[in-house]
C-alpha positions in Angstrom: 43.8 81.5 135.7 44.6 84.9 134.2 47.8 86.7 134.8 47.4 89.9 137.3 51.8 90.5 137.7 54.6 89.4 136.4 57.6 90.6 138.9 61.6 89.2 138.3 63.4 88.8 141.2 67.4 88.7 140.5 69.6 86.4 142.3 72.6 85.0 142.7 71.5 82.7 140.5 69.9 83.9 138.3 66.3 85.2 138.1 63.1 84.1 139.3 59.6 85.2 137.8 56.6 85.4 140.1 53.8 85.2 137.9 50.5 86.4 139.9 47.6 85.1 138.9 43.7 84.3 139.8 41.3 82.9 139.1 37.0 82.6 138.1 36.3 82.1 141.5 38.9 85.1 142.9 41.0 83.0 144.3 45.0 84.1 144.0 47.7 81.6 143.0 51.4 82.7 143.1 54.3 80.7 141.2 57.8 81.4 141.8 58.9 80.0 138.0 62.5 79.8 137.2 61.8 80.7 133.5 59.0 82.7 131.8 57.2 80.1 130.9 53.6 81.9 130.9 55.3 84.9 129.0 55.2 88.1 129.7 51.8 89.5 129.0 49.7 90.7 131.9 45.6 89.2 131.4 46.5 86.2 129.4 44.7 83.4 130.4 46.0 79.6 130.8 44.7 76.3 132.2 47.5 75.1 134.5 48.5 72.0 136.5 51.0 72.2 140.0 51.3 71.1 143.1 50.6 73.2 145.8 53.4 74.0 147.9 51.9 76.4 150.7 49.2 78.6 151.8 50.1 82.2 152.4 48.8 85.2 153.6 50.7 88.8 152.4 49.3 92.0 153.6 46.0 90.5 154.1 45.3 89.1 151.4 45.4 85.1 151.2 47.1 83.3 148.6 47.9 79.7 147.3 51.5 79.3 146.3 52.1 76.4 143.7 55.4 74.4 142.0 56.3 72.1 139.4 53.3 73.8 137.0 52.5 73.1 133.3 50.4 74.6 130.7 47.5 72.2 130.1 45.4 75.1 127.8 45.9 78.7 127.0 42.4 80.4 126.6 41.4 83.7 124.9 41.9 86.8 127.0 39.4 87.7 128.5 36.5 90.2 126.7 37.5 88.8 123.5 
């Protein structure tokens, strides 16, 4: 996937990070992280693992929204 957002939402609790990502084929995943695990730099690119917690659909446009995920790779960004 490659990262497209990085938005941190403050709580009560803390913060969360939604980390907006897609991927080759187009397809967009969301993760509500409770860190920053994927960092903070928009296009990097990473192999992850999750489990899919929903399908979702946000002005138009649908989505697949995953927990629980882990780095398995981090690639080059891409045009490098």
């Amino acid at each position: 996937v490659e990262i497209k957002a990085i938005k941190y939402i403050p709580s009560d609790y803390g913060s969360t990070t939604l980390y907006t990502m897609i991927t080759p084929e187009g397809n967009v995943i969301k993760w509500f992280a409770s860190n920053d695990t994927l960092g903070e730099e928009i296009g990097a690119r990473y192999v992850i693992r999750g489990t899919v917690k929903k399908h979702d659909v946000w002005e138009g446009i649908n989505s697949t929204v995953l927990t629980r995920c882990s780095i398995v790779d981090e690639l080059e960004p891409a045009g490098e």
